[in-house]
LODOZA-284464 format. One record per residue (C-alpha): residue in one letter; x, y, z. Coordinates in steps of 0.001 Angstrom, whole numbers. Example, Ala and Ser with C-alpha at 12.3 -4.5 7.8 and 13.67 -1.06 7.14 Angstrom:
2
{atom "A",{12300,-4500,7800}}
{atom "S",{13670,-1060,7140}}
REM end
This chain:
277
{atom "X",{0,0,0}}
{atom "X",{1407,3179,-751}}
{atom "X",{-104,6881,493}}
{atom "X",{6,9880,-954}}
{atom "X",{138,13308,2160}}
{atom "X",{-626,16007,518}}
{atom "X",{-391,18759,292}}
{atom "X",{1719,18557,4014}}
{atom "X",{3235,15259,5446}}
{atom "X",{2761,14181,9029}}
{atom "X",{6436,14156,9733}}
{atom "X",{5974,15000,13824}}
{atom "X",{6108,11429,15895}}
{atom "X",{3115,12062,17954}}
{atom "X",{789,12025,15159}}
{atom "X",{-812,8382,15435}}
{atom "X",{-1387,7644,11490}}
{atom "X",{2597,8269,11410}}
{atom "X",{2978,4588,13951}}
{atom "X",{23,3675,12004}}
{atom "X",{1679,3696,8909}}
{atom "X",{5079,2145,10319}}
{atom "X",{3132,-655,11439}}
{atom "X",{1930,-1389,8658}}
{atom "X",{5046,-692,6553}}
{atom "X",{2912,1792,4052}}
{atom "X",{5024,3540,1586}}
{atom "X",{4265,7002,1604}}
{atom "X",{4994,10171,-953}}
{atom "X",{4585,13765,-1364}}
{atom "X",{5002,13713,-5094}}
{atom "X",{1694,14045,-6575}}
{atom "X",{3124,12769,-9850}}
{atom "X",{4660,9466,-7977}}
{atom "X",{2844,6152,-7851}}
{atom "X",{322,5320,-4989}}
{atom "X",{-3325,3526,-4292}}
{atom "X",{-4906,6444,-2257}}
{atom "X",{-4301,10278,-970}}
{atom "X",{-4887,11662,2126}}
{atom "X",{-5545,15367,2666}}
{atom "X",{-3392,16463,5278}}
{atom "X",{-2855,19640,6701}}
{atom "X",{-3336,21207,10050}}
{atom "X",{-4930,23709,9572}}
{atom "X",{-8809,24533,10673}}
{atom "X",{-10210,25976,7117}}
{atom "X",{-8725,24843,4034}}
{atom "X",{-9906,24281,312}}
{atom "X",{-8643,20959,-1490}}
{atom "X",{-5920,21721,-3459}}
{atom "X",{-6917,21534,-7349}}
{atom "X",{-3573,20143,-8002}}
{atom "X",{-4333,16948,-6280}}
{atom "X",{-7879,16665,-7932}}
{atom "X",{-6703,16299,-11032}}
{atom "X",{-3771,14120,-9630}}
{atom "X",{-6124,11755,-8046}}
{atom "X",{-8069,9999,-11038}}
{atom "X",{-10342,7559,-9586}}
{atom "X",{-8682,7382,-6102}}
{atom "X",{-9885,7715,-2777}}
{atom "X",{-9020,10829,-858}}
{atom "X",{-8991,10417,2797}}
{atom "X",{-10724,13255,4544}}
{atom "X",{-11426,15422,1021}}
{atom "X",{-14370,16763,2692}}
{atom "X",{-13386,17594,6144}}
{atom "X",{-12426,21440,5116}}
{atom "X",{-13754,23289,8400}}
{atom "X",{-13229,22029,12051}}
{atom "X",{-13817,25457,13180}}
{atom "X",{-15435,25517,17059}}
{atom "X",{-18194,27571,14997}}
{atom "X",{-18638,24893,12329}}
{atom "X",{-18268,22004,15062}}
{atom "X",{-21258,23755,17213}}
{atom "X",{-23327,24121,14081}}
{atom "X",{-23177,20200,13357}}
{atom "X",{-23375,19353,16822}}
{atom "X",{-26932,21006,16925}}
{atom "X",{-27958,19656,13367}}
{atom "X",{-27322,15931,14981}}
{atom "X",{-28131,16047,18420}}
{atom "X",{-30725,18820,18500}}
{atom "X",{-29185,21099,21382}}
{atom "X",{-25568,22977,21469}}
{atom "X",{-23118,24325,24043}}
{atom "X",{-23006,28051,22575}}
{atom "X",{-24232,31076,24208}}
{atom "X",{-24813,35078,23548}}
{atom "X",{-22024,36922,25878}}
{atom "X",{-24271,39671,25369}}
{atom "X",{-27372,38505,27232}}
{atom "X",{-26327,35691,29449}}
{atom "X",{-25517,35963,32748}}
{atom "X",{-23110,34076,34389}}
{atom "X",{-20155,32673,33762}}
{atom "X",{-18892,31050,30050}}
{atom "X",{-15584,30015,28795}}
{atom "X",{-14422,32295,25758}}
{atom "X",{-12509,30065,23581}}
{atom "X",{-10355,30605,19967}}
{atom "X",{-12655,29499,17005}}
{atom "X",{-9781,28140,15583}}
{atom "X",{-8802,24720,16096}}
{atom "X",{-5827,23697,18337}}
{atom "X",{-5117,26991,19529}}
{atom "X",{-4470,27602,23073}}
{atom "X",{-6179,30651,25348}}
{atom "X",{-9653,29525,26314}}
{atom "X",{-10502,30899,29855}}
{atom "X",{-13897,31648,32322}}
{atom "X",{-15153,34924,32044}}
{atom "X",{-18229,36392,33402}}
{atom "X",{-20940,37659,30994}}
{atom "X",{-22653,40189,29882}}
{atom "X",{-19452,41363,28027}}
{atom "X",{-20045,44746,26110}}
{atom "X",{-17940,43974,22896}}
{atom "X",{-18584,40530,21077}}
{atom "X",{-14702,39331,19232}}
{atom "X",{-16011,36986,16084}}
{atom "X",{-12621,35392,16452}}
{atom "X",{-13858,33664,19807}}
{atom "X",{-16494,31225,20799}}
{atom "X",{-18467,31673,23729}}
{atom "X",{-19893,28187,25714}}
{atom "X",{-21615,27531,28592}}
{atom "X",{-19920,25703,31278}}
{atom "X",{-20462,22363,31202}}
{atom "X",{-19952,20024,34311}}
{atom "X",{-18334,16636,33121}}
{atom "X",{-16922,16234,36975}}
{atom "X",{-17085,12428,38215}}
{atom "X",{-15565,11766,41558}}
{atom "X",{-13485,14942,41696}}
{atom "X",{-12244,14614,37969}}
{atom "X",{-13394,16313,35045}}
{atom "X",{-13955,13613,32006}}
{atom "X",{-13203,13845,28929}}
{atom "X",{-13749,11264,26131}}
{atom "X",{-11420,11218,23403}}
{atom "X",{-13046,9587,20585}}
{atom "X",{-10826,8281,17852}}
{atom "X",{-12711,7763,14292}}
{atom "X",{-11847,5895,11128}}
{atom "X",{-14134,5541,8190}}
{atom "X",{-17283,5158,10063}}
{atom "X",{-15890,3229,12762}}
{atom "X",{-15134,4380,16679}}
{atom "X",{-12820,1074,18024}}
{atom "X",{-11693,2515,20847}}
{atom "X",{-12497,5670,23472}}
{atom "X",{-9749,6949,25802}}
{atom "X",{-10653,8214,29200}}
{atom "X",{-9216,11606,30136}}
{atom "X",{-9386,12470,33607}}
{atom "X",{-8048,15565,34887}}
{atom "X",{-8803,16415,38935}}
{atom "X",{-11011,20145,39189}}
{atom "X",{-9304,22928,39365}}
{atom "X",{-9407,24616,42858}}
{atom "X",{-7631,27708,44407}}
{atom "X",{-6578,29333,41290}}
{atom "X",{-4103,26177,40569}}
{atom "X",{-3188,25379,37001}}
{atom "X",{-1162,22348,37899}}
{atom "X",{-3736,19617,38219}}
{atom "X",{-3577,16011,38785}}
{atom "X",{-4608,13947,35797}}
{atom "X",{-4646,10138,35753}}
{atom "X",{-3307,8012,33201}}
{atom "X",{-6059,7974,30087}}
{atom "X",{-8416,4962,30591}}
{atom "X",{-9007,2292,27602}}
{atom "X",{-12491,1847,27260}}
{atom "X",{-14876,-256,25165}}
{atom "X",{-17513,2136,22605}}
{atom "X",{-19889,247,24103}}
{atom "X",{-19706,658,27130}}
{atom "X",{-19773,5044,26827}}
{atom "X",{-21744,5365,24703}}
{atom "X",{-25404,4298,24079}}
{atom "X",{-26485,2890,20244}}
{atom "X",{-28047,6319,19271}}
{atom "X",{-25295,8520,20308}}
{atom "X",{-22883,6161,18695}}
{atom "X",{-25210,6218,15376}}
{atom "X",{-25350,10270,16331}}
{atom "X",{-21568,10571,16694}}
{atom "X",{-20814,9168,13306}}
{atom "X",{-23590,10971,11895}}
{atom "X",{-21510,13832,13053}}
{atom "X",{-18600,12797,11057}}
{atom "X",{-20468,11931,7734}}
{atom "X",{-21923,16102,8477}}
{atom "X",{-18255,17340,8889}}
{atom "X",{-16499,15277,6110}}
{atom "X",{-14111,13402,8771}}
{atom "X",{-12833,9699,7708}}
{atom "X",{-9913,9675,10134}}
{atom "X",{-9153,12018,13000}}
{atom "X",{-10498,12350,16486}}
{atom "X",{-13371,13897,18515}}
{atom "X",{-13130,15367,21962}}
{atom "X",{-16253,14754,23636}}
{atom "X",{-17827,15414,27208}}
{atom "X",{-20718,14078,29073}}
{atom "X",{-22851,16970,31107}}
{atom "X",{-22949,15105,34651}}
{atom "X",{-26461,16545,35041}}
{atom "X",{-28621,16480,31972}}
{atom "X",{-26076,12767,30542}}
{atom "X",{-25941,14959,27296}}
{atom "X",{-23281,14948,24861}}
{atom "X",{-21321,17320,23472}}
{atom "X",{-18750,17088,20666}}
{atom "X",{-16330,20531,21789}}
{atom "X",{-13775,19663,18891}}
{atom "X",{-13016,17421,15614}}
{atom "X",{-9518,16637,14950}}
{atom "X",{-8500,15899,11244}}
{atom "X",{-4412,15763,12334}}
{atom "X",{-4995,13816,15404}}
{atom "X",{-1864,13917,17884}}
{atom "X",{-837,13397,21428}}
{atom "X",{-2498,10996,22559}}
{atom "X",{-550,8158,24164}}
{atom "X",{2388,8608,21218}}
{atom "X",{4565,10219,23292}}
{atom "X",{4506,10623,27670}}
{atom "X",{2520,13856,27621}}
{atom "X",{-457,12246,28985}}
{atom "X",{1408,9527,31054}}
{atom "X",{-50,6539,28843}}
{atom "X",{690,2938,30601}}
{atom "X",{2901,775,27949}}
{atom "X",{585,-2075,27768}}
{atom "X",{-2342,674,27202}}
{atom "X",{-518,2136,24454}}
{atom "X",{195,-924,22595}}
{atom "X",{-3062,-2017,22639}}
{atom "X",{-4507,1220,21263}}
{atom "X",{-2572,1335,18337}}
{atom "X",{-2804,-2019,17745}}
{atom "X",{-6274,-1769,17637}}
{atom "X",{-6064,1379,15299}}
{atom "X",{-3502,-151,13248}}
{atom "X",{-6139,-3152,12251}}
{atom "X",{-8864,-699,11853}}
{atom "X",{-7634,1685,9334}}
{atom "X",{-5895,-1225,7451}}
{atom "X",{-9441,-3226,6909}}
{atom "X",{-10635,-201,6316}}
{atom "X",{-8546,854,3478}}
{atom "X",{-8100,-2502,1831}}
{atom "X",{-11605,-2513,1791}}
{atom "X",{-11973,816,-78}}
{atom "X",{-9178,-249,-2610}}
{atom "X",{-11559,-3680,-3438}}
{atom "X",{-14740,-1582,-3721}}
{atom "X",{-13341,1317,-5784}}
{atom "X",{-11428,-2137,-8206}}
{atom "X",{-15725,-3528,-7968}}
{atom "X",{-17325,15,-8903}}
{atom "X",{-14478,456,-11591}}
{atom "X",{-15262,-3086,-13446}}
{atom "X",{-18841,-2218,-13208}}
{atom "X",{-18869,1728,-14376}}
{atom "X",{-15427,2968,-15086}}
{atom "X",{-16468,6022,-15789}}
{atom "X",{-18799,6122,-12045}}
{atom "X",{-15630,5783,-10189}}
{atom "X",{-15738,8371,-6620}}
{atom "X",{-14053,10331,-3974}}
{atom "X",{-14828,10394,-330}}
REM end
């Protein structure tokens, strides 16, 4: 099997389809004019338009995530309501309380609390209520890793709440856990409903659970997924590791091989009807 990144390459170790590639001993390329069996659109970036160069380089391949162009916090709340029928945003303007103001851009660091009303409304910021995912003294947080349809595997995030102003919290070692047993049939339907919406066929979701009303929310949608047990930062177990990627490793390969035997079927049967994702 051989990839084609375009138009970056995910050339940082904690990206996970980098080990899931080296498992698998892929060939990969940046040359749009080399050989290869499928693309994948890759670039971290929140907004982007696919690049007309690889169009016309693709022919009757797949490309892997040619429709996920917007994982904007705006775009994410927007699909999040279409789906589930209820979202996280508020108006700064009218509520009272307490919100977190957050970048609209994906991956970018300064959300914080702030107290509304605010008199001046930045359209470069996202404004959501607070939601309360606190079990046992630990906020929860589901990281929800996605590929073609399919959600093998949740990891548990669990970081203590924050108390006296402290930034350094404790945060236990992210929890293996079964789709099953998070989330119910309907919100896993739901969830990948979510995807199909947003154009994502591999990447990640970060997800929360209101302790109160047991609604979800879907806060962010991750097209470059990294971090996550690759490297230490979140003190991943060995054995925990391991079996993660392993079981991502066999997921996006059936996956894939799959494609590349329905795309050869559809070809025989209508050359000319060949498609993208």
């Amino acid at each position: 099997m051989k990839l084609l990144f375009y138009p970056q390459y995910p050339d940082k170790e904690y990206y996970s389809i980098t080990h899931i590639i080296n498992r698998l001993n892929y060939q990969v390329t940046r040359d749009l004019n080399a050989s290869f069996d499928m693309a994948f659109l890759w670039s971290d970036v929140t907004e982007l338009d696919c690049p007309s160069e690889l169009l016309e380089a693709i022919g009757n391949r797949h490309i892997i995530n040619r429709h996920c162009l917007d994982i904007s916090k705006k775009h994410v709340e927007q699909l999040q309501y279409a789906v589930f029928g209820y979202g996280s945003f508020i108006d700064p303007l009218t509520h009272y309380g307490r919100c977190v103001e957050k970048p609209n851009a994906n991956g970018v660091k300064g959300g914080r609390v702030i107290n509304t009303p605010i008199a001046h409304y930045d359209e470069n910021k996202v404004y959501q209520a607070l939601i309360d995912s606190t079990v046992g003294g630990y906020q929860q947080e589901y990281r929800v890793p996605v590929i073609f349809g399919q959600l093998p595997i949740v990891y548990l995030v669990q970081q203590a709440v924050a108390c006296d102003g402290l930034d350094d919290r404790d945060q236990k070692p992210p929890e293996l856990l079964g789709t099953h047993t998070v989330f119910s049939y309907q919100e896993q339907i739901n969830i990948t409903k979510f995807c199909k919406l947003i154009g994502l066929d591999f990447g990640e979701l970060d997800i929360v659970r209101c302790a109160q009303s047991q609604r979800l929310f879907i806060l962010d949608a991750n097209k470059t997924p990294a971090g996550y047990g690759m490297l230490n930062y979140f003190l991943w177990q060995s054995k925990d590791r391991e079996v993660a990627l392993d079981l991502l490793t066999e997921t996006f390969d059936r996956a894939v091989n799959k494609l590349l035997i329905d795309d050869s079927s559809s070809e025989f049967a209508n050359p000319i009807g060949a498609h993208n994702l």
